[in-house]
C-alpha positions in Angstrom: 11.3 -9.1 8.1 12.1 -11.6 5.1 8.9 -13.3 3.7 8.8 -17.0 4.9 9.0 -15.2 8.7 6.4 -13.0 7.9 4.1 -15.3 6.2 4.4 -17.3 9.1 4.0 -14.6 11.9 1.4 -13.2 10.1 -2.3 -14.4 12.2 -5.4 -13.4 12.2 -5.9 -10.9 15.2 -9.8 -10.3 16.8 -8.5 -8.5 19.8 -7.5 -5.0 19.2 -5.4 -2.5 21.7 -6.8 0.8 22.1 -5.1 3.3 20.1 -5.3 5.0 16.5 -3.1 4.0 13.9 -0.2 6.8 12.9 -0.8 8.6 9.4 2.0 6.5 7.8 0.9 3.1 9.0 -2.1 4.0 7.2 -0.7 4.9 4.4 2.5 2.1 4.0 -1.2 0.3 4.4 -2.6 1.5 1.4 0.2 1.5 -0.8 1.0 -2.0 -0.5 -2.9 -2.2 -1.8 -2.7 0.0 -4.6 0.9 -1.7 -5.3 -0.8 -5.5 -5.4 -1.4 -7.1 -8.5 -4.3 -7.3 -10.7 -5.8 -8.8 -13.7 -4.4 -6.9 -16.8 -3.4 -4.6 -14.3 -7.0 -3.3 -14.4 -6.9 -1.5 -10.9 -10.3 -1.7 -10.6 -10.6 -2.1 -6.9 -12.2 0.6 -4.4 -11.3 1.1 -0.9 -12.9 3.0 1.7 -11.3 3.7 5.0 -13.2 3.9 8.0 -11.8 5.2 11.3 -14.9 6.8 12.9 -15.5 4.9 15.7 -19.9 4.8 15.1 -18.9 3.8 11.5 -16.6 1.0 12.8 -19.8 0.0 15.7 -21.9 -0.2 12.7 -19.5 -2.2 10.2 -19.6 -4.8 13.2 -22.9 -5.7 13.0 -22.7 -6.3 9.2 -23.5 -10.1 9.2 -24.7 -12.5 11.4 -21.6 -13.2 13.2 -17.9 -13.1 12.6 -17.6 -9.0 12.5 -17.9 -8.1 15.9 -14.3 -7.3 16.4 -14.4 -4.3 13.8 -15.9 -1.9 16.7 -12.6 -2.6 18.3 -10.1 -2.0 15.4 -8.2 1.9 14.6 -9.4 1.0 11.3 -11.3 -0.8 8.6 -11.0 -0.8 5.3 -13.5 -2.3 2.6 -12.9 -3.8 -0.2 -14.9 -3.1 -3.3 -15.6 -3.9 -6.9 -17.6 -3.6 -9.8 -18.3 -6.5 -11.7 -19.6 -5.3 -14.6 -16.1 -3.3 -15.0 -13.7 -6.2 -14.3 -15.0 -10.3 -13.6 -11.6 -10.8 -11.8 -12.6 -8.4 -9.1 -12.5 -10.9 -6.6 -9.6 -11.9 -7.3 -7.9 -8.6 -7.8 -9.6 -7.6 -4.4 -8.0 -10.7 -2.2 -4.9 -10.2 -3.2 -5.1 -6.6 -2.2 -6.7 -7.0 0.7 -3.6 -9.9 2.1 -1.6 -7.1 1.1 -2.3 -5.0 3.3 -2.8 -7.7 6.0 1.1 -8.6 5.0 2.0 -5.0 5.2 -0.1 -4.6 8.8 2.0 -7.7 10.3 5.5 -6.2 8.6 4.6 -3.3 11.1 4.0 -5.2 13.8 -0.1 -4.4 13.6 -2.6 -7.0 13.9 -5.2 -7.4 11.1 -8.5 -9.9 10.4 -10.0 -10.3 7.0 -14.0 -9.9 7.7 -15.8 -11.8 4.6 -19.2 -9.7 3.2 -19.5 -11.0 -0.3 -22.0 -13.8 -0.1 -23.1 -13.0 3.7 -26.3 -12.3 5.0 -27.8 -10.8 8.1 -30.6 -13.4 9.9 -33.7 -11.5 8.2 -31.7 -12.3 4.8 -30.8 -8.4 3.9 -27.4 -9.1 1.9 -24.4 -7.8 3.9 -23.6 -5.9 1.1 -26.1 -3.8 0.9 -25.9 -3.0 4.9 -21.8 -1.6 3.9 -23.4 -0.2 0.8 -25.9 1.9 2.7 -23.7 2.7 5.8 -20.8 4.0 3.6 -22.7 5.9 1.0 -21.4 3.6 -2.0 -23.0 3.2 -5.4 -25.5 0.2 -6.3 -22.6 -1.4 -8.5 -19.9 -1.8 -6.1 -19.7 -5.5 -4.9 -18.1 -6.1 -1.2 -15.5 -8.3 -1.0 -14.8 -8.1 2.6 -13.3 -5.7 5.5 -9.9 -5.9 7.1 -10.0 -5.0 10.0 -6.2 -3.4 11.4 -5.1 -2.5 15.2 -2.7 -2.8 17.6 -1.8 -6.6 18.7 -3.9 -6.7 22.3 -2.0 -10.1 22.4 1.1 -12.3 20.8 0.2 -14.8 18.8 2.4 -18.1 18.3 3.5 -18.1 14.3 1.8 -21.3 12.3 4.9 -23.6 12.2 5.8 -26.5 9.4 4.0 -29.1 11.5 0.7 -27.3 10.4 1.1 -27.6 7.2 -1.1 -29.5 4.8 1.1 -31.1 2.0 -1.2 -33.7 1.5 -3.0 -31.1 0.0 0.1 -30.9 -2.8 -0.1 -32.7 -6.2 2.3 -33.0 -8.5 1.7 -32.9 -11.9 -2.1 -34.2 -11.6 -4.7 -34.9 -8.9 
């Protein structure tokens, strides 16, 4: 698929089919992570994959709302960094983690970016910590957020050019 289709295809998807994700999907995944770029190509990132359905129940309860779907997905994978090892982290990390979303859509796979970094549950425990503590991970990695991959349960119509927002364009200055 050429990239102005697939940018344009590309939605995000909270409705999953049923069904695990074949070995290469995951892995075409992946690669088009460990393949995005990143500040002084620094690689710093960390992802952990979760398939295991209880892992996925408990990754959906992660914040107060807006995760729910994750039960639902084949997968999730979380992105992770350490701040004290690279201050573009978030950075590096989001464009990783559309990569893969781009790379899920190029396969026909639906995908939704689940946001942790700055979350909190209603009793104020950081979201953070609750992916810290259900996936084993050190006290220095930093959640950036889960994207959540699948099968499409349903089409969705592509954004078209009437959506988009060039008033939000400025040439040469503000």
């Amino acid at each position: 698929m050429d990239y102005q289709r697939l940018v344009a295809v590309r939605r995000s998807h909270r409705t999953f089919e049923k069904g695990e994700l074949e070995p290469a999907q995951v892995q075409a995944i992946l690669r088009a992570a460990l393949l995005a770029p990143t500040s002084r190509n620094n690689r710093s990132w960390q992802f952990v994959v979760v398939d295991n359905p209880r892992d996925l129940e408990k990754l959906s309860d992660v914040k107060e709302r807006g995760a729910e779907f994750v039960k639902n997905a084949a997968m999730a994978v979380v992105v992770a960094g350490n701040p004290d090892a690279n201050d573009c982290w978030v950075e590096d990390g989001s464009i990783a983690a559309f990569s893969m979303q781009l790379q899920a859509e190029d396969m026909g796979l639906a995908s939704c970016w689940v946001q942790v970094r700055g979350r909190r549950l209603s009793d104020g425990t950081l979201s953070t910590e609750v992916v810290r503590g259900i996936l084993d991970m050190p006290p220095d990695m930093e959640i950036l957020c889960i994207i959540a991959v699948g099968r499409k349960a349903k089409a969705l119509t592509p954004h078209n050019d009437d959506e988009l927002k060039w008033e939000n364009v400025h040439l040469e200055k503000y």
